[in-house]
N, C-alpha and C positions, 0 to 999 in steps of 0.2 A: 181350296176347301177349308182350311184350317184359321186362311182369312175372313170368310165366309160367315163360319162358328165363333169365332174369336175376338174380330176387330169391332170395336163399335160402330152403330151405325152410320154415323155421320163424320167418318173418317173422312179427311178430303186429300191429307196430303203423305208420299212415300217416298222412303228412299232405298232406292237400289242397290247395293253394296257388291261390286261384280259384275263384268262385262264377259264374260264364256258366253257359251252357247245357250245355256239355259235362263240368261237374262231376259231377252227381248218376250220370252212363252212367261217367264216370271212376271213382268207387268201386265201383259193380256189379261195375264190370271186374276190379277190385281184388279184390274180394273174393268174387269168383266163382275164384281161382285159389288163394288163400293164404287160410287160416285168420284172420283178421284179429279180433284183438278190443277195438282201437280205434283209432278215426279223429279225426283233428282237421282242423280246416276252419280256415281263413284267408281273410278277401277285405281288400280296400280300405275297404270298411266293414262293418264288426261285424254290422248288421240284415242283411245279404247271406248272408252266412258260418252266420248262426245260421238263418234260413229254409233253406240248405242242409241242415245237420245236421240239423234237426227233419223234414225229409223224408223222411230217409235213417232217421232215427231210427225211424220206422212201420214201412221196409223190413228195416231188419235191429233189429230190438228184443235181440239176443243180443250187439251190439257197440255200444261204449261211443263214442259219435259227437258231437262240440261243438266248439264254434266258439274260436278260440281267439286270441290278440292279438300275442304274440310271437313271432314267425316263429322266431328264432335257438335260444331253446329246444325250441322244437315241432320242428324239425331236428334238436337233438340227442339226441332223445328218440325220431325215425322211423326202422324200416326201412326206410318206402317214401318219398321222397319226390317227389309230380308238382307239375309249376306248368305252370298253361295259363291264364295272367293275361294275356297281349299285352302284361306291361309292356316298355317300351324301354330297362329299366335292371333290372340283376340283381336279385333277389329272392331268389336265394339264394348264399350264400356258400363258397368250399370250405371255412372253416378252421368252418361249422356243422357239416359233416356227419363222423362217425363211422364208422370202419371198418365193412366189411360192408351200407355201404347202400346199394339202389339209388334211381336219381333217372329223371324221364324229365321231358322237355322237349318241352311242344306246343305252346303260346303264343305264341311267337314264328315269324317267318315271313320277317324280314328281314335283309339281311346285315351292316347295321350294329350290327344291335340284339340284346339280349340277353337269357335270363331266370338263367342263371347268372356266375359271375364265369371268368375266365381259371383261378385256382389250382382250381378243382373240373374241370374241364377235365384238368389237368395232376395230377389225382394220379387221374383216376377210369379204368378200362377204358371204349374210347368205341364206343358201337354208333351207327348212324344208320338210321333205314326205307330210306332211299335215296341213294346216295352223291351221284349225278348233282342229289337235289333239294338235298341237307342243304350242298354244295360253291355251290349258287346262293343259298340262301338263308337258310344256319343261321348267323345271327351267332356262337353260344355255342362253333361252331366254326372261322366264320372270324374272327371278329376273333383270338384267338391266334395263328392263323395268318398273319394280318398284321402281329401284332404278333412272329413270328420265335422263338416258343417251340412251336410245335406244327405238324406237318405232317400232307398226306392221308393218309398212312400210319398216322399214329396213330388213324384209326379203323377199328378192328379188323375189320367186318364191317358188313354191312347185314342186312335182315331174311330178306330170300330165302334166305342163306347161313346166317343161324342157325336158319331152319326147317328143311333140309334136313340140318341137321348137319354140315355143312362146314365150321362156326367154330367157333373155341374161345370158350366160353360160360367162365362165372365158375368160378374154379379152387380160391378158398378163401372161408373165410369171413368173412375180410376186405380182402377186396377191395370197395372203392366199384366197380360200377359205373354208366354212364351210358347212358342212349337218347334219343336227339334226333330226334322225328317232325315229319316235314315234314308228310306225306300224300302220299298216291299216290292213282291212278286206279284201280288193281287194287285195293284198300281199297275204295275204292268199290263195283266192280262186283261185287265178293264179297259183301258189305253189303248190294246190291239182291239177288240173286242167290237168297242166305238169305232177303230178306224173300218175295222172290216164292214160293219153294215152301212158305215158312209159309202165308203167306195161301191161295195155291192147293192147299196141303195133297200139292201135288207133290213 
């Protein structure tokens, strides 16, 4: 959704950052919204990364999907980039990313911790799914903030405001910007919701 709202139109190409279990639904998502015609995957280990892409590979055989080793080029080479790695130290850097890209941040959960650095922070437009979660526990937003270079304010909107069209969404086409999901309960129950009337054909 957030890529949806967020990425330029004619974004073609992402990278993956994280092999768990919410990778493979991460590109779906991806690339159920934008044209995408290729993806690069990144984990902690290479046999991770590549058993991703070879998944994904059967799923979409029309887009160019591998596993790939250096994060900072694979960045500078992405419109889209997500990290949902849980690492506790940045993974991605502002001075990799390139005007006009978006990033989204799921990974992480804690307020000390991080998956981007401070300057991607400070040069990106900042959305968050929820203010009240992203302010208890988005490190990638508080630690700036405690470190005195970024305040609440500087996140421009949460998700409810940019579905309803109440926010101002990206304005050119280069503009970075950034989505930091905590998770919410309404995610949830939407999510069940969907699956109950499929199943039940309701």
């Amino acid at each position: 959704l957030a890529t949806r709202l967020l990425a330029r139109e004619n974004a073609k190409t992402m990278l993956m950052l994280g092999t768990g279990n919410l990778a493979p639904y991460i590109i779906r998502a991806n690339a159920s919204v934008r044209d995408l015609k290729k993806v690069m995957v990144w984990g902690r280990t290479r046999s991770k990364a590549e058993e991703v892409a070879a998944t994904m590979v059967g799923e979409f055989p029309e887009i160019e999907i591998l596993a790939v080793d250096d994060r900072q080029s694979a960045c500078a080479e992405s419109d889209i980039v997500v990290a949902a790695t849980g690492s506790h130290e940045p993974v991605v850097l502002g001075e990799w990313i390139r005007p006009g890209t978006h990033t989204d941040f799921i990974g992480n959960h804690h307020a000390g911790k991080r998956e981007c650095d401070t300057d991607l922070i400070l040069k990106s437009k900042v959305y968050a799914d929820s203010r009240v979660n992203a302010f208890k526990e988005a490190g990638e937003i508080l630690v700036p903030i405690e470190e005195g270079v970024f305040t609440r304010e500087g996140v421009v909107a949460e998700l409810a405001e940019m579905c309803r069209g109440s926010a101002t969404l990206r304005e050119s086409e280069e503009e970075i910007t950034l989505f930091k999901s905590i998770g919410m309960a309404m995610s949830d129950l939407v999510g069940a919701g969907l699956a109950y009337r499929t199943v039940s054909g309701g």
